[in-house]
N, C-alpha and C positions, 0 to 999 in steps of 0.2 A: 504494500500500500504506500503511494509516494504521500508527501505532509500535504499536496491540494484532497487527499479524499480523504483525511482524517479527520478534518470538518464534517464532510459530508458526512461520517458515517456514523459520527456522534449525535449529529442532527437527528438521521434516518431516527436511531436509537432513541432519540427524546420524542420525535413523532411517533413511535411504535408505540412507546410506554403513553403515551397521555391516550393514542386513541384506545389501547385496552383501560385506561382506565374509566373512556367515557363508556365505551360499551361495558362493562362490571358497572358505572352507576346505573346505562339506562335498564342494563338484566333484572338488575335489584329492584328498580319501579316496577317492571311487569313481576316483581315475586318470584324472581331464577336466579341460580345461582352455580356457577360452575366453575366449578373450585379447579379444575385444571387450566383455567383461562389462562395466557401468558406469551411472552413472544418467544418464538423457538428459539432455545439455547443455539441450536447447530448452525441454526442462520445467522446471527451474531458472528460466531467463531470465525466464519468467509471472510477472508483477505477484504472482500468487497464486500460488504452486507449487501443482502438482497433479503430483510425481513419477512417473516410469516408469521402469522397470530396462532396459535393453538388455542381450540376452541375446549378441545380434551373430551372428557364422558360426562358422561353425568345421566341420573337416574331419568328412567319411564316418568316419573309425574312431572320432573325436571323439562324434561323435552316436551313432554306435552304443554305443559305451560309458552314454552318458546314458539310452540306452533300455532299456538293459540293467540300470542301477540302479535306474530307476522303476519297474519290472516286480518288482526284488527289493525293492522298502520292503513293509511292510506297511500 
């Protein structure tokens, strides 16, 4: 990584984390919660990031809940 992308990639980094945290508040309004939510360690790792969100597991009523939100957005 030369010193012009290690800006970039600490950026990428501070926009990963703020938007899983806005999705983790907006889960929490609809009453979900998914405790594996996080940005992949392994994409971080890359010389270049190239971030992913990991959405992870989470229980039958969990999902159902989630399904039940995305149906009610508009």
């Amino acid at each position: 990584m030369t010193t012009g992308e290690k800006p970039h990639a600490v950026a990428c980094v501070a926009h990963a984390e703020e938007t899983v945290n806005e999705l983790r508040t907006a889960l929490a309004r609809a009453g979900i919660s998914l405790p594996s939510l996080r940005i992949d360690p392994v994409t971080i790792a890359r010389e270049a990031p190239c971030l992913r969100i990991e959405l992870g597991g989470c229980s039958v009523d969990q999902a159902a809940r989630l399904a039940a939100a995305l149906r009610s957005e508009p």
